[in-house]
OpenMM code with the backbone's topology and positions (N, CA, C; nanometers):
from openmm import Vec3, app, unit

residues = "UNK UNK UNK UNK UNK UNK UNK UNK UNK UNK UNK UNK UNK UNK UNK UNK UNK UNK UNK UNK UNK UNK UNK UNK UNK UNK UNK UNK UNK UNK UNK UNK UNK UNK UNK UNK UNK UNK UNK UNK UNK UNK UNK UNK UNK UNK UNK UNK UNK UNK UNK UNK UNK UNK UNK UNK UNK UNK UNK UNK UNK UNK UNK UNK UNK UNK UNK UNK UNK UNK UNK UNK UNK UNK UNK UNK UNK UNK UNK UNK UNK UNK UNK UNK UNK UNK UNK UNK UNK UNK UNK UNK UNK UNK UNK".split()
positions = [
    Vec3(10.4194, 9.4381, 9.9196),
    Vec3(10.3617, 9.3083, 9.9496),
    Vec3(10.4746, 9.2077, 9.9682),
    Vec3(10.4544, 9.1364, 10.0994),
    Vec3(10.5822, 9.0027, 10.1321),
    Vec3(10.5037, 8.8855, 9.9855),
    Vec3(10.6176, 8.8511, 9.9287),
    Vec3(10.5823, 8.7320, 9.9007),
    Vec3(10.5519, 8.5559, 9.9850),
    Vec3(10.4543, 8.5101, 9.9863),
    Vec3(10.4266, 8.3817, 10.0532),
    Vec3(10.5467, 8.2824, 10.0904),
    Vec3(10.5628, 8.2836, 10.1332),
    Vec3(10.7160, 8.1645, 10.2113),
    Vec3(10.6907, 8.0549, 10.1068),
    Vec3(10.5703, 8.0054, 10.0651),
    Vec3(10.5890, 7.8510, 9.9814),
    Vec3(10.6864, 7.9168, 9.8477),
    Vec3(10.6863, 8.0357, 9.8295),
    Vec3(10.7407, 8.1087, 9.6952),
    Vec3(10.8853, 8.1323, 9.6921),
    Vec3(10.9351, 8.2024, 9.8342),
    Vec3(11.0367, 8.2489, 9.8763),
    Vec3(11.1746, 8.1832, 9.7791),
    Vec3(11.1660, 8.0741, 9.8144),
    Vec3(11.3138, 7.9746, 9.7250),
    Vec3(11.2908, 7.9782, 9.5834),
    Vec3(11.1805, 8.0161, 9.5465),
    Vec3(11.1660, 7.9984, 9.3638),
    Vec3(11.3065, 8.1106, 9.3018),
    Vec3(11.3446, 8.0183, 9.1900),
    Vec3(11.4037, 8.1260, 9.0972),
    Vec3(11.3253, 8.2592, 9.0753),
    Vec3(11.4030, 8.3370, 9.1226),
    Vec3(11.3603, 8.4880, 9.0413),
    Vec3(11.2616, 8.5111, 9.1612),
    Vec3(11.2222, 8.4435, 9.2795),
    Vec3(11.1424, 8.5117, 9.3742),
    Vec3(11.1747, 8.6824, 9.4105),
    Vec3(11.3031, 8.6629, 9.4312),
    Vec3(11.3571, 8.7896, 9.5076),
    Vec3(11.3258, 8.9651, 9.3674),
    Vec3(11.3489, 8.8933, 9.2288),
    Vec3(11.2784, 9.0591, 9.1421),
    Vec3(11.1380, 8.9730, 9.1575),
    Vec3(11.0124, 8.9036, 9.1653),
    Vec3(10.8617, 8.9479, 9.1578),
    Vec3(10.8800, 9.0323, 9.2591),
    Vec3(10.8971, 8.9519, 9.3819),
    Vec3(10.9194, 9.0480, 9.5623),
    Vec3(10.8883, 9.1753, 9.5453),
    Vec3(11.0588, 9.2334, 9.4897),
    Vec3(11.0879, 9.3576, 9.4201),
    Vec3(10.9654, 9.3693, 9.3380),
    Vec3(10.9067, 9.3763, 9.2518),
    Vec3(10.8087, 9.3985, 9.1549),
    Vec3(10.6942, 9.4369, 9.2396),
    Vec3(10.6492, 9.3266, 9.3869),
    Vec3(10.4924, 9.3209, 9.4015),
    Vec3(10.5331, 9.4867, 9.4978),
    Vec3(10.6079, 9.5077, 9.5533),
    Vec3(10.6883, 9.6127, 9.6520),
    Vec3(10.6647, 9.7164, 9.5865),
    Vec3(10.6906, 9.7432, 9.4638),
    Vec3(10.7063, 9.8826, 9.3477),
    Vec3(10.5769, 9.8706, 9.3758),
    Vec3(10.5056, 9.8269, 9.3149),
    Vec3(10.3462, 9.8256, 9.2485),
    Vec3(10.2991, 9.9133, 9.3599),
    Vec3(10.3115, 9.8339, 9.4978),
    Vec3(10.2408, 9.8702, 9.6443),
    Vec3(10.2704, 10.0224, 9.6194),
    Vec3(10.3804, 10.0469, 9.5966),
    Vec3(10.4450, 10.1713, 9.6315),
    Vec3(10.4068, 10.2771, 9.5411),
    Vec3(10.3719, 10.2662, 9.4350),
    Vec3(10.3150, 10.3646, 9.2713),
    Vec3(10.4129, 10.3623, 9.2088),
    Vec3(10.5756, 10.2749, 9.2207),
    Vec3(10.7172, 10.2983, 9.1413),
    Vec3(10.6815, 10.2268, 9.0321),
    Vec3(10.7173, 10.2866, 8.8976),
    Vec3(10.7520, 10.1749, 8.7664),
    Vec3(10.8904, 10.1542, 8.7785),
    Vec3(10.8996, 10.0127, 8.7910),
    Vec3(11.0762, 10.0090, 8.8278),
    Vec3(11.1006, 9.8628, 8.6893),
    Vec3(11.1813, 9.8306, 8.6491),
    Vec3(11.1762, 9.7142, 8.5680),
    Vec3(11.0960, 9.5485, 8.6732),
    Vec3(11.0989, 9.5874, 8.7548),
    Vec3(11.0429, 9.4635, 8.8642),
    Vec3(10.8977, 9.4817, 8.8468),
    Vec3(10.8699, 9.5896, 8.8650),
    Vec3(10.7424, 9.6088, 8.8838),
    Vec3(10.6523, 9.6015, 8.7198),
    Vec3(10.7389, 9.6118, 8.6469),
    Vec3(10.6678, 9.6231, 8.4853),
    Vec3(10.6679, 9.4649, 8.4871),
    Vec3(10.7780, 9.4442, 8.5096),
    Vec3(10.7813, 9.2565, 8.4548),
    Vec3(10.6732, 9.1592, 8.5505),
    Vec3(10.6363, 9.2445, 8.6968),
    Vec3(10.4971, 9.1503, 8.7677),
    Vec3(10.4123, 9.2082, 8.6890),
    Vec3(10.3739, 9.3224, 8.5896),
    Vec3(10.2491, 9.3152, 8.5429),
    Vec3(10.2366, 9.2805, 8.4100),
    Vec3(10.3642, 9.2443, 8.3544),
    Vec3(10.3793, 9.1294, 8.2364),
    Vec3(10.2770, 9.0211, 8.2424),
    Vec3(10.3631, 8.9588, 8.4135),
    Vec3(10.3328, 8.8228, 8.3841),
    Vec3(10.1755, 8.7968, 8.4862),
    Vec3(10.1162, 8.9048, 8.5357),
    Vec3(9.9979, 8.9598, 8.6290),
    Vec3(9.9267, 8.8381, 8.6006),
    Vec3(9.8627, 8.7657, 8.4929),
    Vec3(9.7832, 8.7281, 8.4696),
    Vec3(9.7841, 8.5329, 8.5296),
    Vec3(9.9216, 8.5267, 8.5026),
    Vec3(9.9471, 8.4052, 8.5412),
    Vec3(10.0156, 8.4018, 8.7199),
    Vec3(10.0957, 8.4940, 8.7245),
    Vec3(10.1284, 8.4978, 8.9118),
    Vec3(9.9650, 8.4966, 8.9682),
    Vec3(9.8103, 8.5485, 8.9338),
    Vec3(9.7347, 8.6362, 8.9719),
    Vec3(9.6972, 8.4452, 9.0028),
    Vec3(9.7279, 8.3218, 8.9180),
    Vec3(9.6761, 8.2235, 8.8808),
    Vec3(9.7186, 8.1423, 9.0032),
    Vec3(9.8292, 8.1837, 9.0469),
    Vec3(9.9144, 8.1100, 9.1903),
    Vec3(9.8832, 8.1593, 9.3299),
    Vec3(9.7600, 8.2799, 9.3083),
    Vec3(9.7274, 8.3244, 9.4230),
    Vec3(9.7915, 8.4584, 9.4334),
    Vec3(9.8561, 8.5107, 9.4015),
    Vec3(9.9711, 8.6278, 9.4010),
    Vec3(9.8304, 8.7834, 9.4029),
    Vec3(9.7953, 8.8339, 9.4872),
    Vec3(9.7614, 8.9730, 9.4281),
    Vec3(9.7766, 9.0547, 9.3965),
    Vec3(9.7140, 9.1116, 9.2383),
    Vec3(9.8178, 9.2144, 9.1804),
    Vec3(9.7261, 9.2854, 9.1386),
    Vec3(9.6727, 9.3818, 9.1586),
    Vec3(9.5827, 9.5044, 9.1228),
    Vec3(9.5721, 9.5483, 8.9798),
    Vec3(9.5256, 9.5449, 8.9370),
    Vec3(9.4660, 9.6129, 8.7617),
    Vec3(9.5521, 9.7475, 8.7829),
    Vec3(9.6660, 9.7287, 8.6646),
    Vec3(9.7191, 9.8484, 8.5927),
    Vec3(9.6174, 9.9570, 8.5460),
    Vec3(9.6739, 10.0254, 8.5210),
    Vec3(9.6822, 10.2028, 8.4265),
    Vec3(9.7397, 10.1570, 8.2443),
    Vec3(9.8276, 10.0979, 8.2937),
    Vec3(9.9135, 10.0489, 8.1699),
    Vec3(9.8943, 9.9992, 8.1028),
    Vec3(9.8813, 10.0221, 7.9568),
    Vec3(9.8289, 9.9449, 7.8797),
    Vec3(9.8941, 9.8118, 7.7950),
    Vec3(10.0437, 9.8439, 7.8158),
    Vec3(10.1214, 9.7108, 7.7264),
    Vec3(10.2111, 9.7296, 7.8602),
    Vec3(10.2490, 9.6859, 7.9252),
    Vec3(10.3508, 9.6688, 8.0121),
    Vec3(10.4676, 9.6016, 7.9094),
    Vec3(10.4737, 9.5287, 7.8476),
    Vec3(10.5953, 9.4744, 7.7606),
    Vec3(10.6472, 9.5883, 7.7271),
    Vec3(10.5673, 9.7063, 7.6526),
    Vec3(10.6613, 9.7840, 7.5479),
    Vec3(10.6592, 9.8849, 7.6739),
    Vec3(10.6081, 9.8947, 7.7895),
    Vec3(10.7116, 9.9448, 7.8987),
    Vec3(10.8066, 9.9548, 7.9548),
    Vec3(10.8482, 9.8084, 7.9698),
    Vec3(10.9548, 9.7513, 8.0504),
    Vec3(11.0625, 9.7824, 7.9265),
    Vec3(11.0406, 9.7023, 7.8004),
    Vec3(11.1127, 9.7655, 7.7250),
    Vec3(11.2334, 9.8738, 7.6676),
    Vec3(11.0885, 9.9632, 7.6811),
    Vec3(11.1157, 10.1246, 7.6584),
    Vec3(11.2394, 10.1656, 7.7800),
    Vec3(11.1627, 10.0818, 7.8675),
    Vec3(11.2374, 10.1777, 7.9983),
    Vec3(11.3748, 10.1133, 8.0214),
    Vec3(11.4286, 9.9685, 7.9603),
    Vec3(11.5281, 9.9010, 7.9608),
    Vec3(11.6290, 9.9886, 7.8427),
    Vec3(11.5570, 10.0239, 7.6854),
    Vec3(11.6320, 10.0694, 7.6329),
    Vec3(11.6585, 10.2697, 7.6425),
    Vec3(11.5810, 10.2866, 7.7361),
    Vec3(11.6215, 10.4513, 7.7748),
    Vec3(11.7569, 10.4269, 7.8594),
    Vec3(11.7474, 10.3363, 7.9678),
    Vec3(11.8799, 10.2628, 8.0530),
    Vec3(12.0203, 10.2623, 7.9464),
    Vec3(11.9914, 10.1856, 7.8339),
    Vec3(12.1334, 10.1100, 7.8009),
    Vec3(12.0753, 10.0296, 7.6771),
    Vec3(12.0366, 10.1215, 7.5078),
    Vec3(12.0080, 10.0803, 7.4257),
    Vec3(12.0950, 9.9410, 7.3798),
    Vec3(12.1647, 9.9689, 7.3524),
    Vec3(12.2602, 9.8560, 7.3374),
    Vec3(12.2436, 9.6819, 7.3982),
    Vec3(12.1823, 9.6860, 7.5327),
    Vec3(12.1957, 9.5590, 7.6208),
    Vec3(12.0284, 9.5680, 7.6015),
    Vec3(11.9183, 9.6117, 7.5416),
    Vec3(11.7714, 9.6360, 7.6400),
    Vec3(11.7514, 9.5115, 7.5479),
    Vec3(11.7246, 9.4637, 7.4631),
    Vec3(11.7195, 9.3881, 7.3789),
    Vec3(11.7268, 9.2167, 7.4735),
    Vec3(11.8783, 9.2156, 7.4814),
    Vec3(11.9294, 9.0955, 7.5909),
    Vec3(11.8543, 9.1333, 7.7075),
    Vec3(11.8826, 9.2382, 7.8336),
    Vec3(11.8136, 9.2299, 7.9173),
    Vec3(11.6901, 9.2218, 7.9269),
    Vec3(11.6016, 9.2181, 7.8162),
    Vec3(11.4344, 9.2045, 7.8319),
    Vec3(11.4190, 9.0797, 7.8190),
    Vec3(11.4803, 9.0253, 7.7587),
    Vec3(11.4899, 8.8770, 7.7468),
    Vec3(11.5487, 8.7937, 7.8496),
    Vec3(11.6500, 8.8118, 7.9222),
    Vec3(11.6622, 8.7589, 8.0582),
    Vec3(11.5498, 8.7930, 8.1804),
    Vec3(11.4884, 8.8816, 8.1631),
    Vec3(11.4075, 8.9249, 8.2563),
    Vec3(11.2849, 8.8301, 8.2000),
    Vec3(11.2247, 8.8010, 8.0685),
    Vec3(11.1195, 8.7314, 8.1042),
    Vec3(11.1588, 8.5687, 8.1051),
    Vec3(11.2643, 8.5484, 8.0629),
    Vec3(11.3010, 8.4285, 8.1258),
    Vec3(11.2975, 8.3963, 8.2866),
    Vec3(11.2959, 8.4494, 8.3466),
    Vec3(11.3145, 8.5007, 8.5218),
    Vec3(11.1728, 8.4507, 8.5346),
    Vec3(11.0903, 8.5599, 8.4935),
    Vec3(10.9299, 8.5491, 8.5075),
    Vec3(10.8939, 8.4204, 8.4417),
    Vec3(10.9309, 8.3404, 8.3657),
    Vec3(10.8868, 8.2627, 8.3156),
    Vec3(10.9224, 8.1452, 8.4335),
    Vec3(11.0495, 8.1122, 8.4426),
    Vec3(11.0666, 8.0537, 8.5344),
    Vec3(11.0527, 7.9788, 8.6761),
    Vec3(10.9861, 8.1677, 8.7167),
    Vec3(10.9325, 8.1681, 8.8323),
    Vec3(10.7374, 8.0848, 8.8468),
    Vec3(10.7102, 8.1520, 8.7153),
    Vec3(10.5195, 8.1394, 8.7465),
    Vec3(10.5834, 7.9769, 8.7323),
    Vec3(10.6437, 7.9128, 8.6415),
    Vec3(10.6272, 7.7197, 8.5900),
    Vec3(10.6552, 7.6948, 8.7480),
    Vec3(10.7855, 7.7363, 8.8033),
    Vec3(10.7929, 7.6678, 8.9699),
    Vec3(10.6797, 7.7065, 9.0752),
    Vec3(10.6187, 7.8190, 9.0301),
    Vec3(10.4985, 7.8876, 9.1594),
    Vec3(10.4219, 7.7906, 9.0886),
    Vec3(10.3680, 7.7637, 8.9939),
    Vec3(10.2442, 7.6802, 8.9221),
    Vec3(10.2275, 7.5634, 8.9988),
    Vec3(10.3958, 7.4959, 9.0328),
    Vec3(10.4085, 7.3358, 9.0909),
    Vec3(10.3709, 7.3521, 9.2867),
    Vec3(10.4344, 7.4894, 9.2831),
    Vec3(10.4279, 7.4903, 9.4556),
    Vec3(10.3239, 7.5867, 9.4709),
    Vec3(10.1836, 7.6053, 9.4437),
    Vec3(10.0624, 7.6662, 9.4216),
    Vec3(9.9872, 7.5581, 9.5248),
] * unit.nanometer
topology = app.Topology()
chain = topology.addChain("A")
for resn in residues:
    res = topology.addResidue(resn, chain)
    for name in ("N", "CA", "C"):
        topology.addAtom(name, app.Element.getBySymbol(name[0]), res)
């Protein structure tokens, strides 16, 4: 799925992009776990995102950050929902 041009310039547009792309595709990729993190609120800006399989996407993205690189999954899960966070407050304003 292209993301909407009013979206394009948002922080962190370019991993949802990546994220809505996986989903389309059947990939669990960390992009694609973190759009169905935040599913509920992108879903709020117009964004379509299809009902998971998954039941916690957090302790997905997680899991799958600390199978990567135990050491950093901790920090990197936390920059990543900062990203998402970021992104839905600026999509919220340009909605």
């Amino acid at each position: 799925m292209k993301l909407p041009d009013r979206f394009r310039a948002l922080p962190g547009a370019e991993l949802i992009e990546t994220g809505l792309r996986d989903l389309a595709a059947g990939k669990r990729s960390e992009a694609s776990l973190l759009v169905l993190v935040g599913a509920p609120r992108l879903r709020q800006v117009g964004l379509s995102i299809d009902a998971s399989s998954i039941e916690c996407p957090e302790h997905e993205l997680y899991g799958l950050l600390h199978r990567a690189d135990p050491d950093a999954a901790h920090g990197r899960y936390n920059a990543l929902l900062r990203r998402l966070v970021s992104f839905e407050r600026t999509a919220a304003c340009a909605a």
